[in-house]
N, C-alpha and C positions, 0 to 999 in steps of 0.2 A: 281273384288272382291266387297262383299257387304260390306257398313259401317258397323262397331261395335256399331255407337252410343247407348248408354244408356245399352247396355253391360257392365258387370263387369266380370273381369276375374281373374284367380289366377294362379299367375307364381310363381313355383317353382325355388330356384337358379339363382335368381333374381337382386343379386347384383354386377354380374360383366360378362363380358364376353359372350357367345353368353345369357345366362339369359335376360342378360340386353337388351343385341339388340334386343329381342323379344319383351322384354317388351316398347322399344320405338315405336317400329313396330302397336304395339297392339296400343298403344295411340295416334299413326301418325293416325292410321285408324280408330277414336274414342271411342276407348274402354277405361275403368276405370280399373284399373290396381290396382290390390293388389300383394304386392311383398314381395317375399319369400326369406326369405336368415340363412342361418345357422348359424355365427359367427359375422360378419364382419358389423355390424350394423350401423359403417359410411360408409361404402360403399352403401350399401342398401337405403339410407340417401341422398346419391349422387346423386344417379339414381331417387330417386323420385322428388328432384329439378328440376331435368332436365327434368321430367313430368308434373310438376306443378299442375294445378286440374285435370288433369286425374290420378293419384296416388291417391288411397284413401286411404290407409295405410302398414305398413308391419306387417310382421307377424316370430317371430324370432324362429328356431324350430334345432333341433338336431337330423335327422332320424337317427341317428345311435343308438339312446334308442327305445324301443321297444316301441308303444302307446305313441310315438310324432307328427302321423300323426293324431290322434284322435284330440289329441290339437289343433294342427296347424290346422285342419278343421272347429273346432269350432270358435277358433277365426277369420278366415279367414270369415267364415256364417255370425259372429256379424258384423264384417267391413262391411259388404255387404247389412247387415240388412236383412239380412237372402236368397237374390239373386243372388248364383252365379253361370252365366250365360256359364264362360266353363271354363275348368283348363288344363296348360301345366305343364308335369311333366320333369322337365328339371334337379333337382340336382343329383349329383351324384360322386364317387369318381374315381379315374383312378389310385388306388395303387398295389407296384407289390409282385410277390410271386412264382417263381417257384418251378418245382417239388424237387430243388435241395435245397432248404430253408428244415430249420427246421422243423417238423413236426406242434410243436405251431405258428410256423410263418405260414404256410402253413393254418392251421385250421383257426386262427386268420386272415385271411386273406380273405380268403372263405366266414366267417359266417358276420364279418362287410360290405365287400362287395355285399354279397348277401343282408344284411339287408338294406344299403342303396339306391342300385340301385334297388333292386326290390320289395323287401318286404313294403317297405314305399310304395313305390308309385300304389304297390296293394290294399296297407289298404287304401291309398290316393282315387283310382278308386272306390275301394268298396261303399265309403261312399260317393263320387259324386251319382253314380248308386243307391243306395239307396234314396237320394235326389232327383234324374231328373225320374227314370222311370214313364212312367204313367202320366206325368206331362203336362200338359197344354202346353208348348212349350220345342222344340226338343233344347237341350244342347250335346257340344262338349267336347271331350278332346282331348289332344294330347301328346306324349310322346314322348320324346325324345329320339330313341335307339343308336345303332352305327353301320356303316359298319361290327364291330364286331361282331355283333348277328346276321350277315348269314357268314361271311368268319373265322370265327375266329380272334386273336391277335398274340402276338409276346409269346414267350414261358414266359415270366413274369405276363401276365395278365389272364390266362386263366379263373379265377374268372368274370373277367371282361366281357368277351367276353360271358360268361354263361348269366351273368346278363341282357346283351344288349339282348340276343339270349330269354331270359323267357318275359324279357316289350315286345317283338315284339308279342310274344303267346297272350298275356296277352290282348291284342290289339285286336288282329285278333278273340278271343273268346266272349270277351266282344260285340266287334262288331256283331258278330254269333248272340250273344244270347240275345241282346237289342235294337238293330238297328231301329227295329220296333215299338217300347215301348220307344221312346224320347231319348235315348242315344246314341251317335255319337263316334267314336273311332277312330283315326290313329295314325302312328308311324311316325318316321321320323328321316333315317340313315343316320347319315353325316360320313365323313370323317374326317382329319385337319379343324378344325374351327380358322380363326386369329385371335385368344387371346392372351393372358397372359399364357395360360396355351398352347398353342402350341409350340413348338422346337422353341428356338431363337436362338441359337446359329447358326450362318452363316451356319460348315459343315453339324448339325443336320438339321437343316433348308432345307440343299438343298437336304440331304438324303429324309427326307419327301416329298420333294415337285416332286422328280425323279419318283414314280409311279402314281403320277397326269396328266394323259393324258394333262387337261385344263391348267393343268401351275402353279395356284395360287388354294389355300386352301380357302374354304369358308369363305364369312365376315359374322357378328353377323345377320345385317339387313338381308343378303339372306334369312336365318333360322326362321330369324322375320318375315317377309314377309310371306312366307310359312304358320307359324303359324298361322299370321291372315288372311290369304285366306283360311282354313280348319274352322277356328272359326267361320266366318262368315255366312258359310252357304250355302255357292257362287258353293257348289260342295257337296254334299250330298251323290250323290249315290257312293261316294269315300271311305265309311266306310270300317274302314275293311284293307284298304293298309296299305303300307307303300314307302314313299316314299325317292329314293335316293339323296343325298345332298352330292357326293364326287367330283366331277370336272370326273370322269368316272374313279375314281381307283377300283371300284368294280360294275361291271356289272353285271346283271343277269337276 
């Protein structure tokens, strides 16, 4: 992998969880790190101590309003003094909604989900794309999708699984149509990620972990890792993938 030195980056959902292992990941490999997080602003707080001068600031944003990523880009531009060098779009919700919910549950469901997992982080890509094409030096992005957006979900999330299944497109076109013109693109489908927000409870736990060929559920650093070996640069003609990060529960 190639260093990030003097790199600046912008991580999305940034404050806890595989975010955050990205975001160490990025600053192990030295890159400057601006971190994104939605709510949780001592969390976010956390993770940048634990960066120390590689954190150059955060950026506090709520995709679920319509024309927060316009915000959260600008201010993220200003942190950076106007160079940002590649961005992972990593936040996103995992809320449920079957066909058997109520109709406003059902719609409500759909339209926040679709605005958080995809719609931000197409306005997010647009206005990178806009920023790097044409540009002096080749910049990345990376998006974080899910096993979900090629096999589908559990009959609760099928919002979800949409969502994962458009950032994978989203990816793959962008790449098509920029690749050449300074903008770099990949996706990246994990499985169980060990957080905070994966099954803890022992039975759930081992439910999840029974179609994991590997045994064990991705940790944050793997994800992180990843990230900044695609940031780097270290693999270029890679445009365009997407790459699997489940332990082999979804092959293809």
């Amino acid at each position: 992998m190639l260093p990030l030195t003097d790199k600046t980056l912008f991580v999305t959902g940034a404050s806890r969880g595989a975010g955050a292992g990205v975001a160490r990941e990025i600053a192990q490999a030295g890159g400057r790190v601006i971190l994104g997080y939605a709510k949780n602003r001592e969390a976010a707080d956390a993770v940048a101590k634990q960066l120390g001068d590689q954190a150059l600031g955060l950026v506090g944003a709520d995709f679920a309003m319509p024309g927060a990523a316009a915000d959260a880009w600008s201010r993220a531009s200003a942190i950076a003094g106007g160079a940002i060098h590649g961005l992972v779009l990593n936040h996103g919700v995992f809320e449920a909604a079957g066909v058997d919910d109520a109709a406003d549950v059902w719609t409500r469901n759909w339209s926040r989900t679709l605005q958080i997992n995809l719609q931000s982080c197409a306005d997010l890509a647009r206005l990178a794309a806009r920023d790097w094409i044409d540009g002096r030096e080749t910049r990345a992005l990376v998006a974080i999708s899910s096993r979900a957006g090629h096999r589908g979900d559990d009959a609760d999330h099928p919002a979800y699984a949409a969502s994962k299944a458009g950032l994978i497109a989203l990816i793959k076109t962008l790449a098509r149509a920029y690749s050449g013109r300074g903008l770099l693109a990949y996706a990246i489908a994990p499985g169980w990620i060990d957080t905070e927000m994966a099954p803890q409870h022992p039975q759930d736990r081992a439910r999840a972990l029974a179609e994991v060929p590997y045994g064990n559920m991705a940790k944050p650093e793997e994800l992180g890792r990843l990230c900044a070996f695609l940031l780097s640069g270290a693999c270029e003609s890679a445009t365009g993938a997407t790459f699997d990060v489940n332990g082999a529960s979804y092959v293809r």
